[in-house]
VOBA-1610 file (N, C-alpha, C; in pm, whole numbers, padded with zeros to 5 digits, always signed):
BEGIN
Unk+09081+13563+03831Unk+09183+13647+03890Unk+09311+13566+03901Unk+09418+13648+03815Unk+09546+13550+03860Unk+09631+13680+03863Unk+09721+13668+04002Unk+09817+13714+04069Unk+09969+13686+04053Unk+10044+13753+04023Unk+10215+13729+04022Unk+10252+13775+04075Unk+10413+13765+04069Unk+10495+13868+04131Unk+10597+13797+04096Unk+10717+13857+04116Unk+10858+13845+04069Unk+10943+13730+04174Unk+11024+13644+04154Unk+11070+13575+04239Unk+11111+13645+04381Unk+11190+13721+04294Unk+11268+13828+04475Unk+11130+13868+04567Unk+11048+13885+04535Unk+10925+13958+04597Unk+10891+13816+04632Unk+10838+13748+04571Unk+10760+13630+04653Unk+10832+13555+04736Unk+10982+13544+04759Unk+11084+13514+04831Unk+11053+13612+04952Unk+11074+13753+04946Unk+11053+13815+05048Unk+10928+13838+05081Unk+10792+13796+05027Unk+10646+13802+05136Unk+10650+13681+05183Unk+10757+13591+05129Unk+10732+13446+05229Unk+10774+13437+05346Unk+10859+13566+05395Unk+10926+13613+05538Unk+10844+13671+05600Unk+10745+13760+05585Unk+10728+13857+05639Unk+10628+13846+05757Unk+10615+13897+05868Unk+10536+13863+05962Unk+10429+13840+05947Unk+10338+13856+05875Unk+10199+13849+05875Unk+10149+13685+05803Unk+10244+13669+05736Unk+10270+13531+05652Unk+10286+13452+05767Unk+10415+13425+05826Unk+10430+13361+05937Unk+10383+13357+06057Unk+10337+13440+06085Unk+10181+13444+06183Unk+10074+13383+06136Unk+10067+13370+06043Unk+09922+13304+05964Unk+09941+13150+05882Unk+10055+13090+05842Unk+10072+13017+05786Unk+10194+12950+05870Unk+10174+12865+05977Unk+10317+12792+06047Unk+10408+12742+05951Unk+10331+12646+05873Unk+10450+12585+05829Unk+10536+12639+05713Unk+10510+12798+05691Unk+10655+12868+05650Unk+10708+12885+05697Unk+10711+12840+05871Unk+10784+12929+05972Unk+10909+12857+05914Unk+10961+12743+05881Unk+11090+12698+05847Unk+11111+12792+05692Unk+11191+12888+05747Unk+11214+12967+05568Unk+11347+12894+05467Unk+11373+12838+05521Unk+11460+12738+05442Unk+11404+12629+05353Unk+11326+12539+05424Unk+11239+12461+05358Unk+11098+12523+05244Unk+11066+12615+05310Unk+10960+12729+05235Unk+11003+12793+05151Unk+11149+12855+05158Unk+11196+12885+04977Unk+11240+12799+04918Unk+11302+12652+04983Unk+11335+12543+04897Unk+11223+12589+04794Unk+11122+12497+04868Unk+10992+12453+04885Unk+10920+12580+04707Unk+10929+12697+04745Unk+10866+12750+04648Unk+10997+12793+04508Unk+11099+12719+04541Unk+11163+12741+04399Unk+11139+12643+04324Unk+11150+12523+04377Unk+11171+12380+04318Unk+11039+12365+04250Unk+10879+12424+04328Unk+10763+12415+04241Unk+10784+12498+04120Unk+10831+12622+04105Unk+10834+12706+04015Unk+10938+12631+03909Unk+11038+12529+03909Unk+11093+12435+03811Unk+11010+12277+03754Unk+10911+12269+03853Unk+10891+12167+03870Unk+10682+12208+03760Unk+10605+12282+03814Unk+10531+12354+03750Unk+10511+12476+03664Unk+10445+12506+03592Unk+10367+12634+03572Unk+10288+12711+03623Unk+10326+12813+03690Unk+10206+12833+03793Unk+10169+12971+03770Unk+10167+13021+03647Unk+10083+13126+03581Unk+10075+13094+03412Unk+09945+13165+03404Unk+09895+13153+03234Unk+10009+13197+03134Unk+10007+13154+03000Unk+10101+13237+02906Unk+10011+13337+02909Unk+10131+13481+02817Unk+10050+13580+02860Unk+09918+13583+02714Unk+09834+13603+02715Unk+09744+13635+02607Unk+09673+13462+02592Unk+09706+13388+02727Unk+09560+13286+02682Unk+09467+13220+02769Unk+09447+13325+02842Unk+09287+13326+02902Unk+09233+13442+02840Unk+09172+13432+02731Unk+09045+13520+02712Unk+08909+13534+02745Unk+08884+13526+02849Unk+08729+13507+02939Unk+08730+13685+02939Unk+08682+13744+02910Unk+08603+13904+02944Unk+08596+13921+03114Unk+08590+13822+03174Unk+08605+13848+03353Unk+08680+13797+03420Unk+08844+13826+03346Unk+08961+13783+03347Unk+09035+13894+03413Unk+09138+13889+03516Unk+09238+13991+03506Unk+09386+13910+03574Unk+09468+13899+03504Unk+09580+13880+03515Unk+09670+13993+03568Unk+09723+13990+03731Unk+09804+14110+03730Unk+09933+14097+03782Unk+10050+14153+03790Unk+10147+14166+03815Unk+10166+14271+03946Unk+10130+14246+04081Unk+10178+14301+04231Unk+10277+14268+04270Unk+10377+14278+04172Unk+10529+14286+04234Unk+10531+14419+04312Unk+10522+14555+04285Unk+10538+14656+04302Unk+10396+14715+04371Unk+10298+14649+04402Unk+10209+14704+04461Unk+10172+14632+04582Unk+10126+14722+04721Unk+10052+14670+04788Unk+09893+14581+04812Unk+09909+14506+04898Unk+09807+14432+04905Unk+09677+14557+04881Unk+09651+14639+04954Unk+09568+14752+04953Unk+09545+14768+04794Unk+09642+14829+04734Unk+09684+14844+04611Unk+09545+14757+04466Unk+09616+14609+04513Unk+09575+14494+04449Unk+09449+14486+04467Unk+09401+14498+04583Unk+09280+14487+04626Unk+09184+14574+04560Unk+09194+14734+04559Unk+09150+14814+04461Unk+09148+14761+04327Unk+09238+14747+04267Unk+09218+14720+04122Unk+09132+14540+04039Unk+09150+14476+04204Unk+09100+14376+04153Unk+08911+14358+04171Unk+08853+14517+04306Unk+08740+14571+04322Unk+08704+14576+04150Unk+08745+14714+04143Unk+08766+14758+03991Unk+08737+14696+03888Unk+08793+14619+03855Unk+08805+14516+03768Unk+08674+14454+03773Unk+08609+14419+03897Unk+08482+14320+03887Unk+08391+14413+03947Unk+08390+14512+03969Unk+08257+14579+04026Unk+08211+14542+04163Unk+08304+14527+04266Unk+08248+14473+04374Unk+08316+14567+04455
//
């Protein structure tokens, strides 16, 4: 299972209350978007597209979907 999303989106779930209730040390959002741009120059932190071919693979893009959302399709996907 590998998960994306678009910079603007992962910028804005790194705000959002449930994040920062659960994870302190985003509470500094300055250092925490430093923090997740500079990895995204600094690593790769998703597959090219077309090279994991494992059959119990799903690569998805939840820019535009809810966690709920994701959660369904990633059920789906594996039968659970």
């Amino acid at each position: 299972m590998e998960l994306e999303a678009d910079v603007d989106e992962r910028l804005e779930r790194n705000k959002s209350p449930n994040r920062l209730e659960h994870k302190p040390f985003k509470r500094n959002i300055e250092w925490s978007e430093n923090e997740l741009l500079s990895s995204m120059d600094k690593y790769r932190l998703n597959s090219f597209e077309g090279e994991i071919k494992h059959p119990n693979y799903l690569r998805l893009n939840n820019t535009n979907l809810s966690a709920e959302e994701t959660a369904k399709m990633v059920k789906g996907k594996f039968n659970l």
